[in-house]
Structure formats: C-alpha cells, structure tokens
C-alpha positions, 0 to 999 in steps of 0.5 A: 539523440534519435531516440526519445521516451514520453509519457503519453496519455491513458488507453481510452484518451482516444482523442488525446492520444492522437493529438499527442502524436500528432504534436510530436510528429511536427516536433520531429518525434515520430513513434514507433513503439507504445508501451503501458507508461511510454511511448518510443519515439524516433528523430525525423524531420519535423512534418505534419502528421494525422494519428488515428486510434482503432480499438480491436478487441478480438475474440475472448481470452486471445491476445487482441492482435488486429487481423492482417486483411485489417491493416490492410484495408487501412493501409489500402486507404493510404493509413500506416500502421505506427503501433500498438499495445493491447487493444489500442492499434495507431495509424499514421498518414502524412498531412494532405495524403488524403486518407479518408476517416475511419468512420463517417457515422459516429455511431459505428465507430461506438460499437467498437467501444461497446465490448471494451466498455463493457468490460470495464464496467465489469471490472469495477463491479467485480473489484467492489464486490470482492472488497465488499466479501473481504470486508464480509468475511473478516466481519463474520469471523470476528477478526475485522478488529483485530486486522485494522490492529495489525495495521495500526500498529505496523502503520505506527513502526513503518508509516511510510511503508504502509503508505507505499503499499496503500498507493498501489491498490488506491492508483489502480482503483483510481485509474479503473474509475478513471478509465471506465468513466473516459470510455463510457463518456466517449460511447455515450457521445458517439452514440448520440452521433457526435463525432470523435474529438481529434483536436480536444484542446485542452487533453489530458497529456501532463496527466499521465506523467504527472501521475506516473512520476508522483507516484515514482517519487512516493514510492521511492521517498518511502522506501529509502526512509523505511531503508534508513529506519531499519538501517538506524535501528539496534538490536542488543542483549539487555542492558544493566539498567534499561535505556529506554522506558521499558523495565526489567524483570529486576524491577519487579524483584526477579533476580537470575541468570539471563538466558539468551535464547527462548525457543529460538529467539534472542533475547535483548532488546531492539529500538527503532525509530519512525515518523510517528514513534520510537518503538521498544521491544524487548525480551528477557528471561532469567533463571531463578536457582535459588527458586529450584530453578525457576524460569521467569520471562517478560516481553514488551512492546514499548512505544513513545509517539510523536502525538500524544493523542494517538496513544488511546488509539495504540493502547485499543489495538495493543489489546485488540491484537494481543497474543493470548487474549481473544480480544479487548474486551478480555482486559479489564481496567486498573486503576494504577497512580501514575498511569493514565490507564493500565488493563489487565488479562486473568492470564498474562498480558497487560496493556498501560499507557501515560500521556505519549507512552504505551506499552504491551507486556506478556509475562509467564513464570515456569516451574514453581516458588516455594512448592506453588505456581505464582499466579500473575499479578499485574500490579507490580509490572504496572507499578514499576512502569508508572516509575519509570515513566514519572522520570 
C-alpha cells in the first residue's frame, strides 16, 4: 500500500498540524495532499522532516491562493511547497536543510492570524444573531409553540431522525466555538511575543478522527434505524374491529359504507413504531344512505409511549398544533370517567389521554340527520376511548 488516508488535526491547530506531519514524515507517510477531514498521504522511507504552516487569506471574496513569487520566496529559503486547503499553505524541509524560521518575531507572524481572526469572531456574532432573529420572529408571529409541537411530535415518531439532524447544526456551532477560540488563543500569545509551539506535546490529533468517526457512526446508526422503522411500518384499509387503541366510527354509532379515498388520500390505518412510541393514524370515512347520504369522517392520531410521563407533554403539543384550532387554549377540559383527561374544541377536535395512551381526533359530518346539521359532541368519542382503553 503507497497510499494512505488520516484524519488530521483542525484548520487553526497550527502547531499540531505540523507536528503531525512531521510524525508521519518519520513514519514513512509523506503528504501530498489536505482536504477538509483527511490528509493524503505517500509511502516513502521513513526520514525526519520539519512541517510548517502559513496562513494566507488574500484579498475579499478571491479564492486565498498563495502568489507564486511567495512560494518562491520559500522555496528560495530551502522550504518545499507540500500543500494546501483553503487558507492553510504547508511546507516542507528535510531535517538539518537549514531552512531558516518564517518568522523571527512572533508578533509578525500574529498578523497573519489578525484577518482570519477576525473573521471567525464575525461568524460566531452573525451566527448568534441570526438564531436570536429566528427565535424573535416566531415569538412575534406567535407560532414558537406551535414549532417546538411539530418538533415533539415528529421527535416522538423519528426520535433518532431528529437526532440525526440536530448533530449537524450543534457540531458545526461547536466546531466555530472551537476554532475561534484556538485562533484567538494562538494570536493572543503571538501577540505577546511568544513564539509559535511546533513540538505541543500534548496535540489535538485524536480530536479530529474521534469527532469526525462518532459523528459518522451517529449518523449512520440513526438512519439505518429510522430506515427499519419505516420498513416495519404497515399501512392497510380499516379493520373490522380495531387492532390497535383507536376506535371506529361504529363505536360511536355511525354505520355506512366505507369510502376509500377523501379528497385524495386513502383511508385505513397505518401503525409504526419507534424508540419512544407506537404510533396509530387512522382515517375512516362512511356513507350513511339511510341518513340522505350522509358522509361521516374521523381521523386519529394515537400514540402508546414507551414512558408514561411524557404523555402530559404530547397531549400539550396534540393541541398546540392541532389543525382548526388556533391554539391549546381554544380546547376546553372534560371531565370523562375513565380518562386521565380529555379537552375538547366548539368545533371539531379533541385531545384525551390515559396514563402512556394519548390521542388527537378531528371529526366532521356533512349533509344533514334528519333535516339538521348535528352539531359536534365530543362526549361520545371520549367515551368510546375510555372503553377501549380499560382493556
């Protein structure tokens, strides 16, 4: 094998980054080329090799490509040019070549950090600023509850989903924090006049891969469990006697024909299951001939959690984001036998729950019962969930 790939350590670990190739030089690992996560590296014979980082940023906006009759100033001085990525430009030169320092005065060499310093800092303020205006926003248009609802909810039905997409904006804030802080640390100690580390005994190299291979295996352990979850989930039309702890219009008293489709979705019902919950959703609907033709419809949203005491906090966000209602605070409570609690909207959704069992139902009959629109009553609905959730 002549090629060889490594993790190698982050952008502004100057010091360990050139104690790291020097490391690999006497390993017989020359490098050739850097990318964001790994170096590239060559087989040679093992030899002893100094490494040393230049930070160019070049002008605004342009890509920070060192100018040639730079390079050649170092090489001139006896340093190769070994690579490069973004604003980091490595250089090379056998042991005992003589190739003078880059810098005898720390403080020069500070100000080549000053601009990229510079920036970092603005990117941590721009980034806290603009979640602060994300958070302003939704609190101004009064929708803050209802996101952090969605986001219950669908953390309840995908939990390592959500997970996997949390790790991504929470390592990249982390890594910004990281970084500025490492490059604000190093110009601060430049400034002062001491002197660049390129021997730091104890660098940051298993950092880097330890972060980057966790991060990997999270990530691939959450999609290959969310990829079984949908896998095992079934979808079907309605049963004749429910299988699972939701209910049926029959329960209630409303026999019919079934429809299979309304407004272009299928009804039936479809379970799934996660970490945290086995999840119901269901929609019937059913022609009444008997009642001119009535169409009666109910969905559900039946959860059964793993921890009973999460089923206060769903039964929050069931309401929070319900469809017709504005908000929670448009339900009003019920006292049902045999519900822990139940609330109720003067239109067409309910929420109940019992101990690990929660569950959200809209309900809508069209047409008319004998020559009148039945108004909505959730009493019945509740009852019938009370029943079937004593078994």
């Amino acid at each position: 094998m002549n090629r060889l790939y490594w993790f190698h350590p982050g952008e502004y670990e100057l010091g360990e980054n050139e104690k790291f190739y020097s490391d690999m030089e006497a390993k017989g690992w020359r490098l050739v080329k850097r990318g964001t996560y790994l170096s590239r590296f060559q087989r040679v014979e093992p030899s002893r090799a100094r490494y040393r980082v230049e930070i160019y940023t070049g002008p605004f906006l342009e890509q920070p490509t060192m100018p040639e009759e730079q390079v050649a100033v170092f090489e001139d001085c006896g340093w190769e040019y070994a690579a490069d990525h973004g604003w980091l430009h490595i250089f090379r030169a056998p042991e005992g070549s003589g190739a003078p320092e880059f810098y005898a005065d720390p403080a020069q060499q500070a100000e080549t950090l000053k601009k990229v310093r510079r920036g970092m800092w603005g990117s941590v303020v721009l980034t806290f600023l603009l979640i602060g205006a994300i958070a302003a926003f939704f609190t101004w248009q009064g929708t803050i509850g209802k996101s952090w609802a969605q986001l219950f909810k669908r953390f309840l039905q995908f939990p390592l989903t959500m997970i996997f997409y949390a790790l991504w904006p929470i390592c990249g804030i982390y890594q910004m924090l990281w970084d500025t802080w490492k490059i604000s640390r190093t110009y601060r100690r430049l400034r002062k006049g001491i002197p660049l580390d390129h021997e730091p005994r104890k660098h940051r190299l298993l950092r880097n891969p330890i972060l980057g291979q966790t991060f990997a295996i999270l990530s691939l352990v959450c999609l290959l469990v969310t990829g079984i979850q949908v896998l095992v989930s079934r979808s079907g039309d309605m049963p004749p006697q429910p299988d699972g702890p939701y209910i049926m219009l029959s329960d209630i008293g409303y026999e019919g024909e079934q429809v299979k489709k309304l407004y272009g979705s299928d009804t039936g019902v479809t379970h799934s299951r996660s970490l945290l919950a086995d999840y119901w959703e269901t929609l019937e609907v059913v022609n009444i001939p008997a009642q001119n033709d009535r169409q009666v419809w109910m969905r559900q949203y039946v959860y059964r959690l793993r921890f009973p005491g999460m089923a206060d906090r769903l039964a929050w966000a069931l309401m929070e984001d319900s469809v017709f209602a504005r908000d929670r605070e448009s339900f009003y409570a019920l006292d049902v036998p045999g519900l822990d609690a139940a609330w109720a909207t003067k239109g067409l959704e309910l929420v109940a729950m019992k101990g690990n069992l929660a569950v959200y139902v809209e309900f809508l009959s069209s047409g008319t019962a004998n020559g009148a629109e039945r108004e909505f009553d959730p009493l019945p609905i509740c009852e019938a969930l009370a029943d079937r959730w004593r078994n």
